[in-house]
Structure formats: C-alpha cells, structure tokens
C-alpha positions, 0 to 999 in steps of 0.5 A: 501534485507529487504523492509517494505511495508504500504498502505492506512494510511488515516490521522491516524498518531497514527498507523504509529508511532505505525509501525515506533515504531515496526520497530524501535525496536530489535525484528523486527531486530531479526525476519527480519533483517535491512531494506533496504528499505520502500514502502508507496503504497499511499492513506497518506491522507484522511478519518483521522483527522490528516494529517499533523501528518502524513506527519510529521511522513513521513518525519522522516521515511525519515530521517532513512530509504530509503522511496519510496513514491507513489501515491494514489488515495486519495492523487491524489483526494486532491492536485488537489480538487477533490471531493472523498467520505469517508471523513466526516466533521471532516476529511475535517476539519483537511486536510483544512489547509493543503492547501499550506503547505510545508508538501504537498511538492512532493505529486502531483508528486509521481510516480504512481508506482515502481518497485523492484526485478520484483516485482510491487509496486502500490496502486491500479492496474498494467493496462495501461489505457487510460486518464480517471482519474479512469482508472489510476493505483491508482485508479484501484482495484482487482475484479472478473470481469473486466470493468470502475467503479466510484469506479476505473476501475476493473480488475481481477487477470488474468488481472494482471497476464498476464500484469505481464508476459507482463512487464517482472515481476513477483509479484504484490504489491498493497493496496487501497481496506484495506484487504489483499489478496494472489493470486497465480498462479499454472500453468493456475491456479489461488489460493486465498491463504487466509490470517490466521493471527497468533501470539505470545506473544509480536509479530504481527500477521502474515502470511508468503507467499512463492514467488516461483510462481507469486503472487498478494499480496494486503497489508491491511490498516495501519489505526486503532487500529491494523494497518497492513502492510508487510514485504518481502525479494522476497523469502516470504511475510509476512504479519502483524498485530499489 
C-alpha cells in the first residue's frame, strides 16, 4: 500500500500541482510504486491568494487517486467566520468569493481525522478534548510542555504516544506547524530523529524513516517554491522536498 500524504497547502495552488505533477509522472511509479491512496492533513485554505485554484486542483486529484481529505484549522476557522491570523489582506481578498461556491462543498464536514494501517492521520494532534474550539484535533499542536494555547492546546510526544497506546495505534501522522518532525519511541525513550533532506539530480530531496517502533512523523508544509509532502508504505516514511 502506496499512500501520498500533504498538509497545510494554504491557498498556493501552484505547489499542489507542481506535487500532482510529480506524482503523475514515471519516476514516481519507478522509485514508489502505484498510489493507492492521498491523504490531505487539512489547513487547504488560508494565507494564499489562490483558494479556488486550489480546490479545483483538489477535485482533479479525486478524479484519479482515492483522496481522503480532513479538516484543518484554518479550513474550520473559514466556513464558520472565524477570525484566525496569518492571512493578510491580499489573501482575505482572493478567499471572499469563495463564500457560497460549490467548491466549499463538504469542507465544513470533513472528518477531523483517519485512521489507516494503526496509523493517525490528523492536522494537528491525537487528544480528545473538551468543547473548547482550540482543544480540537486540528487545532492542537506538538510541543515540549503540555497546557491550552490561543494558538491550540499543546501537547507533548509522551502525550501522543501514550494516546497511541490508548487507542490501540501505533504511529502518528500530522502537519499544522509547516516543519517536519520524527519522534521515535525506543523503549521509555524518546529520540528526535532530525530530518536531513538529500537528493540527486532530477529527484526530490528526501529522508526515509524505518516504521519498526512508533513514531510521531509531522509532515511540512505543501506551500512555496519547495513544497513538501510524504510518502509511506507503513514499513518507511519518507519524506519529500521538491
């Protein structure tokens, strides 16, 4: 099983096509294999100026891949109104005529989560909550000490880890902060594995991940002029850089 997983494209449809580009293409068949699935962490709009160039570049991926969308904070923040930094004027512009269009179709009710292979695919963290709209999966975010944020409750590896065990899974899959991470757990310990990206001529810079203990692997953003995203079997993770 072959599964394509990006996160946090905010509005910058130009660096989703240039990934759909990539996917499409024989080299990716060569060095992966078929694509069986498309995860998209959430967190489509916002920040950009071009959101409906990117839901339209969404829907074509549905046409050729099985796409499991969710739900990002940002995504969340704009169906319902809600005031959300990071957006400057340029960008509030290009999202104000989105309001109402068919291409908002089922935003508001993409799932907050998935769950493939025991492994977690969310935006932001794996903790169960309470009501409170920061406390909410793709609002949460991976830091060193736990406790609520404006910016989205905190929670620490050994927080995810033991929800992990909780739930019966194994690794977690997540984006919202726009870097990569790999925490690995080794016995009671835990080991930031940093991401070196490497690569050759005509290929993306990567980093592959062994998945033979649990994992927290944070997928960076798929924005800019060097988008990233990830690719996974469930036996290694790789992650890319165009």
């Amino acid at each position: 099983m072959v599964v394509v997983v990006f996160s946090d494209v905010h509005a910058d449809a130009r660096a989703l096509e240039q990934v759909a580009s990539f996917l499409e293409g024989r080299r990716f068949a060569g060095l992966f294999g078929d694509i069986e699935c498309i995860v998209s962490l959430g967190d489509l709009l916002g920040r950009g100026c071009a959101p409906a160039e990117t839901l339209a570049a969404m829907e074509r991926l549905k046409t050729e891949y099985r796409v499991i969308s969710l739900l990002g904070n940002h995504d969340h923040a704009f169906v319902h109104g809600i005031p959300v930094s990071g957006s400057d004027a340029a960008s509030i512009r290009a999202h104000a005529p989105l309001a109402g269009s068919p291409l908002l179709g089922g935003i508001a009710d993409l799932p907050a989560e998935a769950v493939i292979d025991r492994t977690l695919f969310v935006h932001g963290g794996p903790l169960r909550l309470g009501d409170a709209l920061t406390d909410q999966p793709f609002w949460q975010r991976l830091a060193e000490r736990p406790g609520p944020s404006l910016s989205g409750y905190h929670y620490t590896p050994e927080m995810a880890f033991a929800e992990l065990e909780r739930r019966g899974l194994r690794h977690l899959c997540c984006g919202h902060q726009h870097t990569p991470i790999c925490c690995l757990l080794e016995g009671n310990a835990i080991v930031n594995r940093r991401i070196r990206y490497e690569g050759g001529e005509g290929l993306p810079a990567s980093d592959t991940v062994a998945l033979d203990r649990p994992a927290i692997l944070r997928v960076g953003a798929c924005m800019g002029p060097h988008p990233e995203f990830a690719v996974t079997d469930f036996e290694r993770f790789s992650f890319l850089r165009l």
